[in-house]
N, C-alpha and C positions, 0 to 999 in steps of 0.2 A: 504494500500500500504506500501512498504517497501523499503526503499534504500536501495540499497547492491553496493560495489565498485566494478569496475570490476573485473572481477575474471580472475588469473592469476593464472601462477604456480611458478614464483617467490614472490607471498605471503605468507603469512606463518597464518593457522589455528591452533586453539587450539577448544577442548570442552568447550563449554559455562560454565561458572558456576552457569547459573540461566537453564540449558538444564533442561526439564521433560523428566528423568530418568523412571516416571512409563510408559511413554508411549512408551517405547521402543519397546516393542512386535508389536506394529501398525506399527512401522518403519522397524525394520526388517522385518515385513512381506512385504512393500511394496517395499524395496530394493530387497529382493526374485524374485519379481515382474520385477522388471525394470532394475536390472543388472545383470550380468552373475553370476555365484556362487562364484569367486575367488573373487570378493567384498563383501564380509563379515562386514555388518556395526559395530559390536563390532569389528573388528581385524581394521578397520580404523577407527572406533575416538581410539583405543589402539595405532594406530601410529600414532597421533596427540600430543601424548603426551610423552615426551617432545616435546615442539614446533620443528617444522622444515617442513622447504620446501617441497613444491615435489619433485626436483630432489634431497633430502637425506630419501624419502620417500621409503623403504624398498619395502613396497607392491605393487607401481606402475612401469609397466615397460613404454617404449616410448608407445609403442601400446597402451598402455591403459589408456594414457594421456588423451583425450578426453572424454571419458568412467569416469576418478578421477574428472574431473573438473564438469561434470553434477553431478555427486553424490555430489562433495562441495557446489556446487547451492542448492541440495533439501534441503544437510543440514545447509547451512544458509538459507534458508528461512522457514522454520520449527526450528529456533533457539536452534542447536544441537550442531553447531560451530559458533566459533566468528572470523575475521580477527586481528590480533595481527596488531599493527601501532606501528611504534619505530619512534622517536621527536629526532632531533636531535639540543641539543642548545651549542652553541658556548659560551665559555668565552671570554671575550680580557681585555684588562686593562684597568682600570679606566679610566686611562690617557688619555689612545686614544678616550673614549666615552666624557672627557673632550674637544676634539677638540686639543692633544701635541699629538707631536713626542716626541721621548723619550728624547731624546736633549732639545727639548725645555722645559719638564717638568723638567729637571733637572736643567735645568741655570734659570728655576723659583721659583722652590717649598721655595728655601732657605731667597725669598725677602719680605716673609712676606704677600704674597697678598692674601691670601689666599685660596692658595692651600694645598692642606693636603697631609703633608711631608708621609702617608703612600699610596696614591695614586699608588704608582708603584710597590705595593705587594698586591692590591683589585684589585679585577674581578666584570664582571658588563657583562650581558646577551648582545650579538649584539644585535643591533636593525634589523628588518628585512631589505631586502636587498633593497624596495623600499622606505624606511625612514630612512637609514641609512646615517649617517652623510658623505661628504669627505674623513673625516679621518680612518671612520669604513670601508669604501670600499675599501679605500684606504691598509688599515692591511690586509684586507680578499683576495685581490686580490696578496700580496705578502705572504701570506700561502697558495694560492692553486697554484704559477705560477710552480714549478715544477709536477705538477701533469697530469695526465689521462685527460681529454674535459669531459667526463665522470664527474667527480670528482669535476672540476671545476661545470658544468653544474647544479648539487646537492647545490652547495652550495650558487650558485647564489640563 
């Protein structure tokens, strides 16, 4: 068995790098088989690369959206393409993973208690959003309030 994500057309495939190359001739023959002629399996893994979407995918039109998504299915599960995943991680400042406001870290750092006077020029990865401290929620929620629900929704 194989786990595969849902497949979408706002994912974005690439050609495998571990793909068997020799057995191409078996694949093309059975794409021959199972899709019209304008799918041509070398002309789409050749528009897999560079990476991009379906809708900046040259070769598919609307109509033949359903038609590109079964084909992305035979070729992830015959391991011809891969799903690309992009991580997005957050910096914030020291400070605030310390539990300060910047105010506060400032009328501190100078008393000696040891905090470290370069704390408010070091970055330190958010913690994720269900272990994140008050004060990390607290920053994250004043960089996304102008934004999209969308945008917010993400970064929850």
């Amino acid at each position: 068995a194989k786990i595969i994500d849902v497949i979408s057309v706002r994912n974005i495939y690439v050609v495998s790098p571990t793909a068997d190359m020799n057995s191409l001739p078996t694949y093309i023959e059975y794409f021959k088989q199972h899709f019209p002629a304008d799918f041509d399996l070398v002309n789409i893994l050749a528009s897999l690369s560079p990476p991009k979407p379906y809708f900046k995918n040259p070769l598919v039109s609307r109509e033949l959206r359903t038609m590109y998504l079964e084909a992305i299915t035979y070729l992830l599960k015959n391991d011809l393409v891969v799903q690309l995943h992009a991580y997005i991680l957050l910096m914030i400042p020291q400070y605030i993973k310390m539990g300060f406001t910047q105010e506060e870290y400032n009328a501190s750092s100078g008393e000696g208690n040891g905090v470290s006077p370069n704390a408010m020029d070091e970055t330190t990865l958010i913690s994720p959003h269900d272990k994140a401290s008050d004060s990390e929620r607290e920053w994250l929620n004043k960089f996304v309030a102008n934004q999209p629900r969308e945008t917010v929704a993400m970064f929850e």
